[in-house]
C-alpha positions as CSV (number, residue, x, y, z in Angstrom):
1,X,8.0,17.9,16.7
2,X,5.5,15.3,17.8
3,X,5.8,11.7,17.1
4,X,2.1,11.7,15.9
5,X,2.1,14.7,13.9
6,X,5.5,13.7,12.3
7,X,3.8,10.5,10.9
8,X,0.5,11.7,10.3
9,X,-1.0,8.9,12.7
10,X,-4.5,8.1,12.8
11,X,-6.3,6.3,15.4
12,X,-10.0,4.6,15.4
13,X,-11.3,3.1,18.3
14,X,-9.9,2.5,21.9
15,X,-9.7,0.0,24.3
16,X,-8.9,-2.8,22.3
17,X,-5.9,-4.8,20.9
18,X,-4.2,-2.6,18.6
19,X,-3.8,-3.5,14.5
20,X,-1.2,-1.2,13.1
21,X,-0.9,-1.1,9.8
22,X,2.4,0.5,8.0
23,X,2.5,1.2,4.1
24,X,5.3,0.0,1.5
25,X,7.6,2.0,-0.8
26,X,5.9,4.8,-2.9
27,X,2.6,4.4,-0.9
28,X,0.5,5.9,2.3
29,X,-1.8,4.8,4.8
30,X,-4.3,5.3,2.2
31,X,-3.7,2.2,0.5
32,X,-5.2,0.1,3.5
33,X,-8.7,1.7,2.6
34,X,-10.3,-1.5,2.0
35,X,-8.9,-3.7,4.4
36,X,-9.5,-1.6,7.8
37,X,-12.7,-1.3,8.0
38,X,-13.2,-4.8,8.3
39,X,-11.3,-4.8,11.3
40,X,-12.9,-1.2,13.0
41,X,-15.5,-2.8,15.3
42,X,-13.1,-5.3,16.8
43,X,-9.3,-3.5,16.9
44,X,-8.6,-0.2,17.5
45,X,-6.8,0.5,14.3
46,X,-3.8,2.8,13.9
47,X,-2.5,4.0,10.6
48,X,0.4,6.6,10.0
49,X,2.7,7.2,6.9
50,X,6.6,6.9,7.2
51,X,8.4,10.0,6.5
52,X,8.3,11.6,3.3
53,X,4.8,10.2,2.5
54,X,1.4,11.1,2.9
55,X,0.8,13.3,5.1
56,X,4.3,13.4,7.1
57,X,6.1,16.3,8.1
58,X,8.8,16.0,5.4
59,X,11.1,18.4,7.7
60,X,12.0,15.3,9.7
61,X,13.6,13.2,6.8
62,X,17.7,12.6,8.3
63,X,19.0,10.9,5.3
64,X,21.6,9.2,8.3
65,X,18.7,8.0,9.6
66,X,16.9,6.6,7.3
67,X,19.5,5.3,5.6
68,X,19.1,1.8,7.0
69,X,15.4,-0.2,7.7
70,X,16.1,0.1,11.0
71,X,15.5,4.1,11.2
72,X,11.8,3.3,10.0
73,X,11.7,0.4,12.5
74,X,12.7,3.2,15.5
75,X,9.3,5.2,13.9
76,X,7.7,2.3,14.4
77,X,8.5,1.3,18.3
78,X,7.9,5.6,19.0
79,X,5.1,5.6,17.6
80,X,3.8,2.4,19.9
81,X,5.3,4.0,22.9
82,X,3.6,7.5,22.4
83,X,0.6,5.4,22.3
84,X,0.9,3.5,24.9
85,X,0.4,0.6,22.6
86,X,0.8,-3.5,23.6
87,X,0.0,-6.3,22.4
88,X,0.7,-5.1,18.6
89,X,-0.6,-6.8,15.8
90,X,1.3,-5.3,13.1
91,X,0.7,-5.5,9.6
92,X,3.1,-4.3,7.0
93,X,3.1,-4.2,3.2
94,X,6.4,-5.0,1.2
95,X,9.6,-3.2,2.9
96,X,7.2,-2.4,6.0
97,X,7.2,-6.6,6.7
98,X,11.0,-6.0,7.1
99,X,10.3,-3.0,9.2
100,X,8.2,-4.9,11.6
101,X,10.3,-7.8,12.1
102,X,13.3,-5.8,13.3
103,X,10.9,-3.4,15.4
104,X,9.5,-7.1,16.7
105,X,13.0,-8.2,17.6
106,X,14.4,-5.0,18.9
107,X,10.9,-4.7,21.6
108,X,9.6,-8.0,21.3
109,X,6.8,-7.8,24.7
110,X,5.3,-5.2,22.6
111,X,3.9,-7.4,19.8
112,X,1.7,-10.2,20.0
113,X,1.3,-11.0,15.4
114,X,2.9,-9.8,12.9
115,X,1.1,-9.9,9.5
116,X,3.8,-9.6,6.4
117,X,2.6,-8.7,3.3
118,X,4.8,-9.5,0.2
119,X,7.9,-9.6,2.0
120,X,11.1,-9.8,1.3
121,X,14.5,-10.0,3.3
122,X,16.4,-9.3,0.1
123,X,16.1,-8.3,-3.2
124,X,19.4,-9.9,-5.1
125,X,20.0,-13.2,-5.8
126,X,23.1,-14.8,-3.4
127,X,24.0,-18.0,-3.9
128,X,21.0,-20.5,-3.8
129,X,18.7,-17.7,-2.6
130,X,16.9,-16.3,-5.3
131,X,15.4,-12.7,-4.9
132,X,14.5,-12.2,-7.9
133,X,16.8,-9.8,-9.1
134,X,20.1,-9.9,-10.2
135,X,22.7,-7.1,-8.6
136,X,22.9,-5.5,-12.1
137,X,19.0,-5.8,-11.9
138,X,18.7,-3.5,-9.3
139,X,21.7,-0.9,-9.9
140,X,20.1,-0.3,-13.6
141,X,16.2,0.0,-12.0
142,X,18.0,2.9,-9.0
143,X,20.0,4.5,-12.2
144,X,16.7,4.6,-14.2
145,X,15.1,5.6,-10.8
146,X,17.5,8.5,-10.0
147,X,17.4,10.3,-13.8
148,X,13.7,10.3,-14.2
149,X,11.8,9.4,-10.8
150,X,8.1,10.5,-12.8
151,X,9.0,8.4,-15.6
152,X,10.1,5.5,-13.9
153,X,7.2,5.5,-12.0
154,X,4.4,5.4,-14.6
155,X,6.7,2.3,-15.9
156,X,7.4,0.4,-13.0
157,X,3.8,0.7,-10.9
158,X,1.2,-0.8,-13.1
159,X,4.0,-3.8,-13.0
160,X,4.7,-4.2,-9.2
161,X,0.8,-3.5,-9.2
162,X,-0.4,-6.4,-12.1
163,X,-3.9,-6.8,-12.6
164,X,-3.4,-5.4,-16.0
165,X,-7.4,-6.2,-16.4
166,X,-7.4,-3.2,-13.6
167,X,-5.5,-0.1,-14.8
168,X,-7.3,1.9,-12.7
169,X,-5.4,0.1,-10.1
170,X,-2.1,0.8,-11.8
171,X,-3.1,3.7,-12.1
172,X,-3.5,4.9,-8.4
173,X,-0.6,3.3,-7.4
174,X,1.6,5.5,-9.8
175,X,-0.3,8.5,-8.6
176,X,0.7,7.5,-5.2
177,X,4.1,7.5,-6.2
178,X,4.3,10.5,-8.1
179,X,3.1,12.3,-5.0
180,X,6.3,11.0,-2.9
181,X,8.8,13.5,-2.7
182,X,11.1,12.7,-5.2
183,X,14.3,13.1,-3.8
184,X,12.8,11.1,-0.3
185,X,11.8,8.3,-2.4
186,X,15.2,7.7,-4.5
187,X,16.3,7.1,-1.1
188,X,13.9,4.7,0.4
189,X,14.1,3.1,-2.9
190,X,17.8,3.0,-2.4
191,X,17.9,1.4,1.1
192,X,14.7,-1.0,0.1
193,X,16.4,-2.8,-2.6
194,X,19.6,-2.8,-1.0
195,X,18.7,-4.1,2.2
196,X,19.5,-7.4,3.2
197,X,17.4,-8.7,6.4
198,X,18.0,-12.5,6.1
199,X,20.1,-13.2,9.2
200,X,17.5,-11.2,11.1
201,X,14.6,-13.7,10.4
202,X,15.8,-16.3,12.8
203,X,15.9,-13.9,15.4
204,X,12.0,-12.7,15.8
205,X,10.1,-15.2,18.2
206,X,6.7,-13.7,17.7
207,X,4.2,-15.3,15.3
208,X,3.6,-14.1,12.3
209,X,1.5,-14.2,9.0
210,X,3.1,-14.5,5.3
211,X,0.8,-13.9,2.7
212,X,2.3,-14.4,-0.7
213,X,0.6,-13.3,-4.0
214,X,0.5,-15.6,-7.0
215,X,2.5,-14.2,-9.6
216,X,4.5,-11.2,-7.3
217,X,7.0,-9.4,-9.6
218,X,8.8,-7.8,-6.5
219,X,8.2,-10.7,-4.2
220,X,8.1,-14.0,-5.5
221,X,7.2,-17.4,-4.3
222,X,10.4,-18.3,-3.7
223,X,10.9,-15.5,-1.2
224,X,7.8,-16.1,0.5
225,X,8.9,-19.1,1.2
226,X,12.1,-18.7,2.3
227,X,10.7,-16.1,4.9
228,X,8.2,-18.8,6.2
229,X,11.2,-21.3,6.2
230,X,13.3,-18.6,8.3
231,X,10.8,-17.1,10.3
232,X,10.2,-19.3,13.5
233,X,6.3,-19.8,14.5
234,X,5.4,-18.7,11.1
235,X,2.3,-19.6,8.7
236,X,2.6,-19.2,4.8
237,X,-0.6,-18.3,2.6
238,X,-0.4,-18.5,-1.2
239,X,-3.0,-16.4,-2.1
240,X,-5.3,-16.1,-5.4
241,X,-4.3,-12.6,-5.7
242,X,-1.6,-11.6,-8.1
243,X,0.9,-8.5,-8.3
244,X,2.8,-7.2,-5.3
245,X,-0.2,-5.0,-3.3
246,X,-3.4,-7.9,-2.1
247,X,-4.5,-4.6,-0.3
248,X,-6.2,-2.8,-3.5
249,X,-5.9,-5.6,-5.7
250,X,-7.9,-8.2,-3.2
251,X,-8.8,-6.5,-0.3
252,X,-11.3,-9.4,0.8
253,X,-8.9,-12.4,0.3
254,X,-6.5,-10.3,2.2
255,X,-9.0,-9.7,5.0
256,X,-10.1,-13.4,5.0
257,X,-6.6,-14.9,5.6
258,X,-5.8,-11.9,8.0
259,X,-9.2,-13.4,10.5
260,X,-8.0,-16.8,10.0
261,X,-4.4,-16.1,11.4
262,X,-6.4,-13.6,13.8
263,X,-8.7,-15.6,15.2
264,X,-12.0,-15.1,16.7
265,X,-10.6,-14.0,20.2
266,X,-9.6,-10.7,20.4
267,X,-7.6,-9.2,23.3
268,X,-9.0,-6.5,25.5
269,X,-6.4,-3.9,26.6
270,X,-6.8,-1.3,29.3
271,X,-5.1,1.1,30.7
């Protein structure tokens, strides 16, 4: 099976830098809608789904795998090399941050930015890092998650979404979920929470975007600022926009602060 087919990648435009955008738990490429189009006359954007969203070949799920970030972060680098991609600006959403920092550090000539949105190197609370949850937190939410993945959903994404002046937003995001294979997504949801990325941080040189939401019930303050604090060559935005997904919520904040760190020079790639 084909790299591109396997992740449903789409491509628009050529012969420019590349912006690859990846998706976050429960979501596809879809969910970048609003923001890439902003970016289409300048970047040759590249979207794709991980698999067991979207539109990916759900044959290709290896629970071995993807039972670490890192198997997502292998997608990542394939999908770059089938494309003959360089100088990457990446932008990932939620667990996809995490996903591009250790693809960043595993090849990092291939990426020039990374832009993280509402990351998050771990969910539990350690020590003096706060993550928002407590382990019992999380074991109840995959329990809850494991006997009724529908249910759960309807619950939990009009939360991680907010806006609660916006169900409609809510709304589509728990849509989104309910079309991810259930048995995928216990899984990913599994490994996501789970995961614990802080000692990777100080190892990714290249420079990179945090843009934190105000009020982020998956991603707090605290851990946006602990990934800026970590994260060498880093800038930290503390955005208007509340809930855990800037991309539907506030697609034009999030494209405002994505040009700043950009800049107005944009690289020309050939070959």
């Amino acid at each position: 099976m084909g790299v591109l087919a396997r992740n449903n990648v789409k491509v628009m435009g050529k012969d420019a830098q590349p912006l690859l955008f990846a998706h976050g738990f429960g979501c596809d490429q879809n969910m970048w809608r609003f923001v890439t189009p902003a970016f289409a006359s300048d970047y040759r954007t590249v979207l794709f789904d991980h698999v067991g969203a979207g539109g990916s070949e759900l044959s290709a799920y290896d629970r071995t795998k993807y039972g670490t970030l890192q198997g997502y972060a292998d997608d990542v680098l394939e999908i770059c090399r089938e494309l003959h991609l360089e100088q990457v600006i990446f932008v990932g959403h939620s667990v996809s941050a995490m996903i591009g920092v250790l693809a960043a550090i595993q090849e990092p000539e291939r990426f020039a930015k990374l832009v993280l949105v509402g990351p998050s190197p771990c969910y539990i609370d350690d020590g003096e890092y706060a993550g928002g949850f407590s382990r019992m937190d999380i074991e109840q939410m995959l329990e809850s998650l494991d006997d009724n993945y529908l249910g759960w959903s309807s619950t939990m994404a009009p939360v991680i979404m907010g806006n609660p002046d916006h169900p409609e937003l809510g709304a589509e995001l728990t849509n989104s979920f309910c079309r991810t294979h259930p048995e995928i997504a216990k899984h990913f949801a599994r490994v996501t929470f789970l995961s614990d990325n802080r000692s990777d941080l100080p190892k990714a040189r290249t420079p990179s975007l945090v843009l934190q939401c105000s009020n982020d019930p998956i991603a707090g303050q605290a851990v946006g600022e602990y990934v800026h604090r970590h994260l060498a060559g880093s800038e930290l935005v503390l955005m208007e926009a509340t809930g855990h997904c800037p991309n539907l919520s506030a697609p034009a904040e999030t494209i405002a602060a994505m040009k700043a760190f950009l800049g107005a020079q944009v690289t020309r790639v050939t070959g």
